[in-house]
ChimeraX commands (.cxc) that place a marker at each C-alpha (Angstrom):
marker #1 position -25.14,2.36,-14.38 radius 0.5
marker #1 position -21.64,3.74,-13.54 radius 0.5
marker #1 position -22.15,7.08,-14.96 radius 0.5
marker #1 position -25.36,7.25,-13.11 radius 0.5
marker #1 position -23.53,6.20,-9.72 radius 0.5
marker #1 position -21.24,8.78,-10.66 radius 0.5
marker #1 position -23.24,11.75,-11.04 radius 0.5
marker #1 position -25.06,11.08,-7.97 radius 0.5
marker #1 position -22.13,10.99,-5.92 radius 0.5
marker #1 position -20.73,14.04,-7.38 radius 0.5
marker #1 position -24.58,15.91,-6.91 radius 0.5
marker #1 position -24.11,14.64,-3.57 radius 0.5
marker #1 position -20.36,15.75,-2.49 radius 0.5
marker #1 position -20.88,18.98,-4.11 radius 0.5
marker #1 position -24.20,19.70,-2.03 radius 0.5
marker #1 position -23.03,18.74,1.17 radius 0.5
marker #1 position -20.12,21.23,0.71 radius 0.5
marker #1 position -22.50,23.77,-0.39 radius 0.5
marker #1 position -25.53,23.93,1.92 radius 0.5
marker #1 position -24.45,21.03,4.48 radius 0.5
marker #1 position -25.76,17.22,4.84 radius 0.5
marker #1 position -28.83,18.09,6.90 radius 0.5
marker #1 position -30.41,20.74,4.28 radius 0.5
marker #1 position -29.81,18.46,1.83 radius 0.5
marker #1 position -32.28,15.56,0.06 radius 0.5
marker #1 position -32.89,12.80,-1.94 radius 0.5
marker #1 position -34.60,15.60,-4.51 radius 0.5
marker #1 position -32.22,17.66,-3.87 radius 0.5
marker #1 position -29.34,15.14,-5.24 radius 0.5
marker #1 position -31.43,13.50,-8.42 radius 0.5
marker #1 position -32.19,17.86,-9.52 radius 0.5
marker #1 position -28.24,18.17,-9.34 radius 0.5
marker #1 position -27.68,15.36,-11.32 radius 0.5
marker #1 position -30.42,15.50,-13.51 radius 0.5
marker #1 position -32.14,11.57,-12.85 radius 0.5
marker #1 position -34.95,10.46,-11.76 radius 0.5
marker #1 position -36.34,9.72,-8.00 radius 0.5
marker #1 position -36.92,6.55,-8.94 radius 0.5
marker #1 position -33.32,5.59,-10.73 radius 0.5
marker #1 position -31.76,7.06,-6.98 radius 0.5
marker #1 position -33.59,4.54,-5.32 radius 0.5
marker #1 position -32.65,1.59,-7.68 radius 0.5
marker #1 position -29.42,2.48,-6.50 radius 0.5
marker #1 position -29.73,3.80,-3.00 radius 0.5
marker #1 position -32.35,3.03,-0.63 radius 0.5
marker #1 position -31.97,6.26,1.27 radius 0.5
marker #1 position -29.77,8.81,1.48 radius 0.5
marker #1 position -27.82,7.62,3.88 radius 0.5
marker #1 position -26.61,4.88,1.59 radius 0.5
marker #1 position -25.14,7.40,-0.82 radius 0.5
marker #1 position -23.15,9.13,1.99 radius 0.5
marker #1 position -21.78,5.77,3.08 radius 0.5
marker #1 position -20.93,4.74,-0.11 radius 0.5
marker #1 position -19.64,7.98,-1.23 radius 0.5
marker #1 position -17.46,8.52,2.10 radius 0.5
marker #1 position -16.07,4.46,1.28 radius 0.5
marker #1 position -14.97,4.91,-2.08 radius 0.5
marker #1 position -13.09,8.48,-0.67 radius 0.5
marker #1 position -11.16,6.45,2.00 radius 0.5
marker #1 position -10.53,3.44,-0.23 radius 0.5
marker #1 position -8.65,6.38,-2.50 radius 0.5
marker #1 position -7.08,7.97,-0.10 radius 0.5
marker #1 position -5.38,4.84,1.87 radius 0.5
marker #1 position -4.39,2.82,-1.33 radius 0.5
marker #1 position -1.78,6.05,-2.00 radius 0.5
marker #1 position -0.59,6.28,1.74 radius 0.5
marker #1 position 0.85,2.53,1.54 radius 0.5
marker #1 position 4.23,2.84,2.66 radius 0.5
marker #1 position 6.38,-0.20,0.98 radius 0.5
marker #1 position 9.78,1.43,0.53 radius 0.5
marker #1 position 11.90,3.01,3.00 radius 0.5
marker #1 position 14.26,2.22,6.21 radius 0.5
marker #1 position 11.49,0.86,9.16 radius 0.5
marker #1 position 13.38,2.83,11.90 radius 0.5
marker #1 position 12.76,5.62,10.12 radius 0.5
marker #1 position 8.87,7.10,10.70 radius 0.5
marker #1 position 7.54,9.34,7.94 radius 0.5
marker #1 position 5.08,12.17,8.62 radius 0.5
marker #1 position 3.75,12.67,5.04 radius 0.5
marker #1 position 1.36,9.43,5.14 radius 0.5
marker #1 position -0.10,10.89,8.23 radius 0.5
marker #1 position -0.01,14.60,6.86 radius 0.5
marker #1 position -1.44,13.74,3.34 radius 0.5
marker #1 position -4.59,12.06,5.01 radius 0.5
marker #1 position -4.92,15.63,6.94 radius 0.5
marker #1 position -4.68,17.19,3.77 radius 0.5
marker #1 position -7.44,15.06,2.03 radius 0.5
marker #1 position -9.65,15.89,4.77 radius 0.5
marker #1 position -8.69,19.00,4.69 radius 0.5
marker #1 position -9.91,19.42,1.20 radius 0.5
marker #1 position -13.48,18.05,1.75 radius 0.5
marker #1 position -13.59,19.19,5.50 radius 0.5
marker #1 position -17.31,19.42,5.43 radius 0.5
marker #1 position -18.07,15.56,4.00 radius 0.5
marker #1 position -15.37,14.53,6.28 radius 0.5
marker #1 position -16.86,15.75,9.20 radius 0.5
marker #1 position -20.44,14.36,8.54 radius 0.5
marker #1 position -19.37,11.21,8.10 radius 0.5
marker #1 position -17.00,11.24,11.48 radius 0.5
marker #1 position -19.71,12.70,13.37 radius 0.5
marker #1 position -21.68,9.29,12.87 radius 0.5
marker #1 position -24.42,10.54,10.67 radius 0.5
marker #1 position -26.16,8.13,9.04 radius 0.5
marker #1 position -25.95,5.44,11.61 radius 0.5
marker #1 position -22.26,6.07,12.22 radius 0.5
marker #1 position -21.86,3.40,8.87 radius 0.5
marker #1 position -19.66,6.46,6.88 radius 0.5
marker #1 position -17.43,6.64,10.62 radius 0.5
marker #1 position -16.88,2.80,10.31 radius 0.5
marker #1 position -16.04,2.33,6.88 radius 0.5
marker #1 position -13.09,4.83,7.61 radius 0.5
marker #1 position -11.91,2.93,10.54 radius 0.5
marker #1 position -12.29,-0.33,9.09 radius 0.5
marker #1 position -10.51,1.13,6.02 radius 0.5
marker #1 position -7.56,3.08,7.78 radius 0.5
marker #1 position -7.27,-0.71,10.15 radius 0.5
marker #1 position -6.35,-2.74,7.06 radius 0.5
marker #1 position -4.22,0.64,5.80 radius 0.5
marker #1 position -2.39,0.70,8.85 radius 0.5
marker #1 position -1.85,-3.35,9.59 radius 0.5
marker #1 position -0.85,-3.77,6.63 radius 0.5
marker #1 position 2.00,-1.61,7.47 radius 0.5
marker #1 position 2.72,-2.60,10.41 radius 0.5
marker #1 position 3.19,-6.31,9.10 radius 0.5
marker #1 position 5.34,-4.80,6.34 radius 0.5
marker #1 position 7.50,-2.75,8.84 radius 0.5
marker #1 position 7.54,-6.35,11.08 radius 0.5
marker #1 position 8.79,-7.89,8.09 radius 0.5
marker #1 position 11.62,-5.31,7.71 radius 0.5
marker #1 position 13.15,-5.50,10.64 radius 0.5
marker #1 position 12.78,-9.63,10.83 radius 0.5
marker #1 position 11.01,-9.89,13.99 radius 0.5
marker #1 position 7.62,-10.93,15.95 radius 0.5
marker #1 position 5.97,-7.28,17.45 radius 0.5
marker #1 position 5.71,-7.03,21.32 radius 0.5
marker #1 position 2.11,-6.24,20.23 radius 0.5
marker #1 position 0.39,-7.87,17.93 radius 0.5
marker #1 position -0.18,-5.58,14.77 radius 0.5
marker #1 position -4.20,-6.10,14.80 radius 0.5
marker #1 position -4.34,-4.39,18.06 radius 0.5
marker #1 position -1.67,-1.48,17.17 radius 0.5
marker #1 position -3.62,-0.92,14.03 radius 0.5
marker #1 position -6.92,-0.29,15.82 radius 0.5
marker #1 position -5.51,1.71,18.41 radius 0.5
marker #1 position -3.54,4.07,15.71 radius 0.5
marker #1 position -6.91,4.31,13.83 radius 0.5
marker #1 position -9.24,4.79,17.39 radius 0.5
marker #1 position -7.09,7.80,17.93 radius 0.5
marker #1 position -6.13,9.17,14.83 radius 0.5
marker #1 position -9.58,9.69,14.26 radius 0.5
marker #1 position -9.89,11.23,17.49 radius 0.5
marker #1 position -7.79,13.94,16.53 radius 0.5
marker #1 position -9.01,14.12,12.92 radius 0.5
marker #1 position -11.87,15.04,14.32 radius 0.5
marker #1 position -11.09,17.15,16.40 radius 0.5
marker #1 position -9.06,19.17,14.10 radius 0.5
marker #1 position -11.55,19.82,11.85 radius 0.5
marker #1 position -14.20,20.50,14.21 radius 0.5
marker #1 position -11.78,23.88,15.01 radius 0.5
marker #1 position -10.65,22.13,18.68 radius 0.5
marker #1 position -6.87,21.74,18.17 radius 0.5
marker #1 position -5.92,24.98,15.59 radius 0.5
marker #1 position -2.33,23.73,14.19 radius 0.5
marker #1 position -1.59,23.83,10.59 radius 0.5
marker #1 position -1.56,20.42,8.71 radius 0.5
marker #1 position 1.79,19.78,8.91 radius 0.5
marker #1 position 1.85,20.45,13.08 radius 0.5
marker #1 position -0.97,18.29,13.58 radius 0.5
marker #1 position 0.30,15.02,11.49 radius 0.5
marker #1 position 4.00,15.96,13.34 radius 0.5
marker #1 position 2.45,15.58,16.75 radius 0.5
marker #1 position 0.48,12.46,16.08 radius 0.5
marker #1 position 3.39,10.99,14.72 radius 0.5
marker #1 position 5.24,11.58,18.11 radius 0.5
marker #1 position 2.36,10.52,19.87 radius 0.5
marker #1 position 0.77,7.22,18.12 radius 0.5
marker #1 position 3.90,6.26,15.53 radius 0.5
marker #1 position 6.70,5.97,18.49 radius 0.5
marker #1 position 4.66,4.37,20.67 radius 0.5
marker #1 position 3.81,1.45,17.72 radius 0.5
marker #1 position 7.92,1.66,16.99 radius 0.5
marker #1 position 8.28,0.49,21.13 radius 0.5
marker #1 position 5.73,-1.85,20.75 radius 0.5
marker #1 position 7.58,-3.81,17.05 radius 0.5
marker #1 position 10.25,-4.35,19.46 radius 0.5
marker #1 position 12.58,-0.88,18.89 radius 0.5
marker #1 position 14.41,1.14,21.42 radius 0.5
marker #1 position 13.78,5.02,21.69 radius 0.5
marker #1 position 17.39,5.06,20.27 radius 0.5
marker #1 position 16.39,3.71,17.13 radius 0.5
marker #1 position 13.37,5.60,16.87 radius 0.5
marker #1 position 13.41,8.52,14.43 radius 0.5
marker #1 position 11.05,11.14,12.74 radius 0.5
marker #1 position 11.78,12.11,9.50 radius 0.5
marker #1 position 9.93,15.67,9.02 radius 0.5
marker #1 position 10.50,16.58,5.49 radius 0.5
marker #1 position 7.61,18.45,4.05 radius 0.5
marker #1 position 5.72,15.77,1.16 radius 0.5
marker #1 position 6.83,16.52,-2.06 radius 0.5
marker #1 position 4.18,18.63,-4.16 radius 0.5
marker #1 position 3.81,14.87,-6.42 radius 0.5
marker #1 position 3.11,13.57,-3.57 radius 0.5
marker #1 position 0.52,15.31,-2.17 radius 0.5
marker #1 position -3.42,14.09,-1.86 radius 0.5
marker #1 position -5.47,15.33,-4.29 radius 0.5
marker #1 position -9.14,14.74,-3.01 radius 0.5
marker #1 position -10.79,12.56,-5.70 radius 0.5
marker #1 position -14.46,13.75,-6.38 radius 0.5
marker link #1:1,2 radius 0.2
marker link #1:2,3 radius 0.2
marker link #1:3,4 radius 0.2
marker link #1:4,5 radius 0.2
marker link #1:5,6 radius 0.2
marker link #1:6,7 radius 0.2
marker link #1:7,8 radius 0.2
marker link #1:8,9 radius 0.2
marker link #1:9,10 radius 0.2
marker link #1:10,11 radius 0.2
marker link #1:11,12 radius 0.2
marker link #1:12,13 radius 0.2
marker link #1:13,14 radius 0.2
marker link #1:14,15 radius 0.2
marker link #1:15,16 radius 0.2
marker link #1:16,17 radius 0.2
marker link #1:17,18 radius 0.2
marker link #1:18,19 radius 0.2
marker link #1:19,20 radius 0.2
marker link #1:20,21 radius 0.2
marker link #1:21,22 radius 0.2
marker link #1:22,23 radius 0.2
marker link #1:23,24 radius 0.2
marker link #1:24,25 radius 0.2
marker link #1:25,26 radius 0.2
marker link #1:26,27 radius 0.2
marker link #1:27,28 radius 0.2
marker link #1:28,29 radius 0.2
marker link #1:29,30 radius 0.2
marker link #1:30,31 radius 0.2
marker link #1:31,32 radius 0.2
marker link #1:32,33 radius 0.2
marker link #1:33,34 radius 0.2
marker link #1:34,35 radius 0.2
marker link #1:35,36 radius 0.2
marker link #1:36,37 radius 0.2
marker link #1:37,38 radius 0.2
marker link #1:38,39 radius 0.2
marker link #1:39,40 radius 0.2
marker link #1:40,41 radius 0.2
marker link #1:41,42 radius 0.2
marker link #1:42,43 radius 0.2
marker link #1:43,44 radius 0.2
marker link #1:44,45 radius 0.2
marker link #1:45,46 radius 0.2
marker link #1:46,47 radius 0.2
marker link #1:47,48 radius 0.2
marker link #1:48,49 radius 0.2
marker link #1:49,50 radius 0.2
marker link #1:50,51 radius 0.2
marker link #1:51,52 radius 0.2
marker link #1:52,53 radius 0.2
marker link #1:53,54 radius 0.2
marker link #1:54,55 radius 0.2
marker link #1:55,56 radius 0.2
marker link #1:56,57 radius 0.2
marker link #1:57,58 radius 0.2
marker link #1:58,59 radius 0.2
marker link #1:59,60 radius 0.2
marker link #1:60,61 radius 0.2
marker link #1:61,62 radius 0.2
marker link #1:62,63 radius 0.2
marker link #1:63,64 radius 0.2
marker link #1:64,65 radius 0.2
marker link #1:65,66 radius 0.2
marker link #1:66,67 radius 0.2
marker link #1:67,68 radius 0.2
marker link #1:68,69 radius 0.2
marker link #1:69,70 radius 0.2
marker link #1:70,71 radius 0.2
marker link #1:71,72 radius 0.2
marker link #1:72,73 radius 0.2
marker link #1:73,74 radius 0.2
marker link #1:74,75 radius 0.2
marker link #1:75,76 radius 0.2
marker link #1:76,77 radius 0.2
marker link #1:77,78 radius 0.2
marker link #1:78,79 radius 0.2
marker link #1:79,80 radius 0.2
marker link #1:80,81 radius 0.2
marker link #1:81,82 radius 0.2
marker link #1:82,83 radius 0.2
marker link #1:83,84 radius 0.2
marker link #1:84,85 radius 0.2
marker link #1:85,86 radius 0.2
marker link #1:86,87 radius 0.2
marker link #1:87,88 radius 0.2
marker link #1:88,89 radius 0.2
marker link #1:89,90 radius 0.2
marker link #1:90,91 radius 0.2
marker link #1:91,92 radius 0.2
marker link #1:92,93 radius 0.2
marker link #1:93,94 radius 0.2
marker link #1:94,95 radius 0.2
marker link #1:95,96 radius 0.2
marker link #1:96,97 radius 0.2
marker link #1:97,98 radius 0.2
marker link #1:98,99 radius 0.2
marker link #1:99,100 radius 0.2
marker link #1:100,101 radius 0.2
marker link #1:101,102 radius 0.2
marker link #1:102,103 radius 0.2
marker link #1:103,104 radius 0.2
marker link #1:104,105 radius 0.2
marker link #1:105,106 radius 0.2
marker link #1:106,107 radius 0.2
marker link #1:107,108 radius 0.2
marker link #1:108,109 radius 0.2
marker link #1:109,110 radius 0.2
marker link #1:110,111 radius 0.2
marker link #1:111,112 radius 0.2
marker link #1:112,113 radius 0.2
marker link #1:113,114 radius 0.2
marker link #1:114,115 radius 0.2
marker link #1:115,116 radius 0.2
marker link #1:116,117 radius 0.2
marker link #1:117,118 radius 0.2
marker link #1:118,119 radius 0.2
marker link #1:119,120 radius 0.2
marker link #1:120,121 radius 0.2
marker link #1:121,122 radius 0.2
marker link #1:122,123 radius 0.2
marker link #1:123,124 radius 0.2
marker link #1:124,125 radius 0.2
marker link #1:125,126 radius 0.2
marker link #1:126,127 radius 0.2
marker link #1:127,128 radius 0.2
marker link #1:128,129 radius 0.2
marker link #1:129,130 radius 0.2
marker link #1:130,131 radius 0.2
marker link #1:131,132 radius 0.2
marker link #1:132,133 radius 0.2
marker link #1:133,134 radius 0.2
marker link #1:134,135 radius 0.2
marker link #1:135,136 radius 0.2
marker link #1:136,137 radius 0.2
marker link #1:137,138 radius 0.2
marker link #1:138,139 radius 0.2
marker link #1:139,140 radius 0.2
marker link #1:140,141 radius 0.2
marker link #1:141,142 radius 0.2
marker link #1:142,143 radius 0.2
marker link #1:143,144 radius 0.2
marker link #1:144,145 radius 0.2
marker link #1:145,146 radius 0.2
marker link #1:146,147 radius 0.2
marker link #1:147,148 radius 0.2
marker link #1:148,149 radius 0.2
marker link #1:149,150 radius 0.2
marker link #1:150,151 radius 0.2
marker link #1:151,152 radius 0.2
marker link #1:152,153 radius 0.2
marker link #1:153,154 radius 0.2
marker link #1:154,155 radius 0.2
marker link #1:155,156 radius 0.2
marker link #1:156,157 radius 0.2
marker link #1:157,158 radius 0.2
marker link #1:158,159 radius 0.2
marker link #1:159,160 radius 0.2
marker link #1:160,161 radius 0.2
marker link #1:161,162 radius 0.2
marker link #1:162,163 radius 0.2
marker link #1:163,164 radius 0.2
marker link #1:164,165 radius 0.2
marker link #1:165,166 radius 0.2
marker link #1:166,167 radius 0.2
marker link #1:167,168 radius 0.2
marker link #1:168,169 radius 0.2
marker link #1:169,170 radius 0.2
marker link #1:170,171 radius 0.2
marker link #1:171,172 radius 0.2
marker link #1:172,173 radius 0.2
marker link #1:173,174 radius 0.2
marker link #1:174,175 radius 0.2
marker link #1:175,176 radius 0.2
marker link #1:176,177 radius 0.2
marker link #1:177,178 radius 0.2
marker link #1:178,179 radius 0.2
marker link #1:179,180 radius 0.2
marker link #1:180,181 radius 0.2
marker link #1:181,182 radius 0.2
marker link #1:182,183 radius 0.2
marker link #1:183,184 radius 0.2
marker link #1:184,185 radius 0.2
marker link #1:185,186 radius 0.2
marker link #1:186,187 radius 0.2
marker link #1:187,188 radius 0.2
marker link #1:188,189 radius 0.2
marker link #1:189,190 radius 0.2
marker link #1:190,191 radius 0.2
marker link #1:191,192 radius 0.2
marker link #1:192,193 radius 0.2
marker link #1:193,194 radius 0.2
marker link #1:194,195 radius 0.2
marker link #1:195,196 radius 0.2
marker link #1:196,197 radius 0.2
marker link #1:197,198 radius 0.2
marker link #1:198,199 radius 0.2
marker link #1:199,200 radius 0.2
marker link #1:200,201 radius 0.2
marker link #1:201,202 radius 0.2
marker link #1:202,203 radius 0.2
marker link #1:203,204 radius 0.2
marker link #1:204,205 radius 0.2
marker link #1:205,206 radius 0.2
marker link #1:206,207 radius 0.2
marker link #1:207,208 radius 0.2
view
């Protein structure tokens, strides 16, 4: 059952990026991965489903490696933000299907929800760190860092703000990442970026 799920999803990733999620179908998908009709929808119910799923399991990837658990907290890194621009980056076209709220904007949610629990969880690590309560409380930083980073996600991929990947994640952190530092209780003095380029380890390879 795995392997099937598997080779649908790769069918699947592989067409969009080819033709484009509107010219392609459920036949389309079970020809690619050589199955049946019938074993797709003992699996899926429509293709919609697939994309969902698909687009979950890519977050769920993607924001387990962007964790950050080590590190001084007055100190905000770039390359968690910049790495999640360079996963989209890699599957630009699946990435901005799923944003656009195709499929009854369930792909769009699962990345918000996803990237909430991503980011709260590092807010309440960074809260931790520096041993005190937030002037706002982490659950409504975290939405409001994921409400806009996705904002300009999409944005950036739909070709409306040209910067290169490491410009982009640089000016969100300036934007969203110092305004969460005020808001844990830190003065713009103790407020810092660090902008070193990610390491080529350390880099998001998109998983398909």
């Amino acid at each position: 059952m795995r392997r099937t799920e598997r080779l649908l999803k790769e069918a699947f990733i592989a067409l969009v990026l080819e033709r484009g999620y509107d010219q392609v179908s459920v036949e389309d998908i079970t020809n690619r991965a050589d199955v049946a009709r019938a074993t797709f929808y003992a699996h899926y119910a429509r293709k919609e489903d697939l994309m969902t799923s698909v687009f979950s399991e890519l977050v769920d990837d993607v924001m387990s490696r962007l964790t950050l658990s080590t590190g001084p907290w007055d100190t905000m890194r770039t390359r968690m933000v910049e790495q999640s621009y360079r996963h989209a980056d890699g599957l630009r076209d699946l990435y901005r299907v799923c944003l656009s709220g195709a499929g009854d904007g369930r792909a769009r949610d699962a990345y918000f929800k996803a990237l909430v629990r991503s980011v709260e969880a590092n807010f309440s690590d960074r809260s931790r760190g520096l041993g005190k309560a937030p002037v706002v409380p982490e659950a409504v930083m975290a939405r409001v860092f994921a409400g806009a980073h996705i904002a300009l996600l999409q944005s950036w991929l739909n070709g409306e703000l040209d910067y290169p990947v490491e410009q982009i994640a640089l000016l969100e952190v300036q934007l969203l990442v110092l305004g969460t530092g005020w808001a844990h209780g830190l003065s713009p003095n103790e407020l810092k970026i660090d902008t070193t380029p990610a390491a080529p380890d350390e880099a998001v390879v998109p998983a398909i």
